[in-house]
N, C-alpha and C positions, 0 to 999 in steps of 0.2 A: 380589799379585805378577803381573807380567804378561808371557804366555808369549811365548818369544821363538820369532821368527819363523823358517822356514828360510832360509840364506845365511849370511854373514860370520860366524866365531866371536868373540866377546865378548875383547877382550885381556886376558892373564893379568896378573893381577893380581901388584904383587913382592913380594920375601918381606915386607916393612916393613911393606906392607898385609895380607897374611895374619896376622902377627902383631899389629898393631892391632885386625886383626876377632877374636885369641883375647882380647888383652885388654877388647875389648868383651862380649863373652860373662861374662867374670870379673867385671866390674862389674854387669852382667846377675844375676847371679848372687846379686848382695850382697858379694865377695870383693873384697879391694884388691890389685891386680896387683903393687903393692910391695911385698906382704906377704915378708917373708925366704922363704919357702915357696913363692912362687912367681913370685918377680923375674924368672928364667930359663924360666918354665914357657909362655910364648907362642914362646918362639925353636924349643923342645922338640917343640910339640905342631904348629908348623908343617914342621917335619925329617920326625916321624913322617908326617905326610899327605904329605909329598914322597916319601916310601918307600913309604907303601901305595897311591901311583899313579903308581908307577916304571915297572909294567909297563907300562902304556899306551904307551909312548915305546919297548917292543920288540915287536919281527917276530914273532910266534907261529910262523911257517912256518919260523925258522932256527933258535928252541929245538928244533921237535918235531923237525929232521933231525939231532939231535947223539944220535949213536951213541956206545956204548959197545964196543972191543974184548975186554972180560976178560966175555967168556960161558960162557966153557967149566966143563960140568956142572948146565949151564943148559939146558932147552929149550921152556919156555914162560913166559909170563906169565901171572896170573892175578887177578881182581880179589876179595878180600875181605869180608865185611859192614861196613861204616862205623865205624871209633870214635876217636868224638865228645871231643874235649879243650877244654874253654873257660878259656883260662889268662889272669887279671886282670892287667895288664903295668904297670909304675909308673906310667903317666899315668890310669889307671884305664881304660884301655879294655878293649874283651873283645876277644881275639882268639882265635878257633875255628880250631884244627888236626886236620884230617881226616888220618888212615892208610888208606889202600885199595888199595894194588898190593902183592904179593908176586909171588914169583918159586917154581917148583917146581925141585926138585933133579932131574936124570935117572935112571930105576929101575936 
């Protein structure tokens, strides 16, 4: 594979071909993309990768300024020790959800 150079980004590819390359992958695999089980399973698995790089496409700077008005009895935040959820989701992937903010009540 050969690395590409800086300048111009590479045109995105459409969804027809994203989904061609899961169906490559299937055959890859040994699996027949036709199979009843997973006729629908390239349309699926291209949706999910449009979702897990939705963010890219927003502003980090206009999520982090959205405030919340219902504070009251609130008066700090505070960060928690990590825990760790690895939940298998029907395309088999693993998707890891971290919990680490809470909020302290006022004395």
């Amino acid at each position: 594979m050969a690395i590409r150079k800086k300048g111009r980004r590479p045109a995105r590819p459409s969804k027809k071909k994203a989904e061609q390359a899961v169906e490559t992958l299937l055959l890859w695999a040994g699996e027949d993309p036709r199979r009843e089980g997973l006729i629908d399973t390239p349309r699926r698995v291209a949706a999910a990768y449009k979702d897990w790089f939705s963010g890219y496409s927003e502003d980090p700077v206009a999520i982090l300024q959205r405030t919340f008005e219902e504070v009251e009895g609130y008066d700090s935040c505070g960060i928690s020790r990590s825990n760790l959820t690895a939940n298998i989701t029907w395309h088999r992937s693993s998707v890891l959800l971290m919990s680490d903010i809470y909020r302290t009540t006022r004395s």
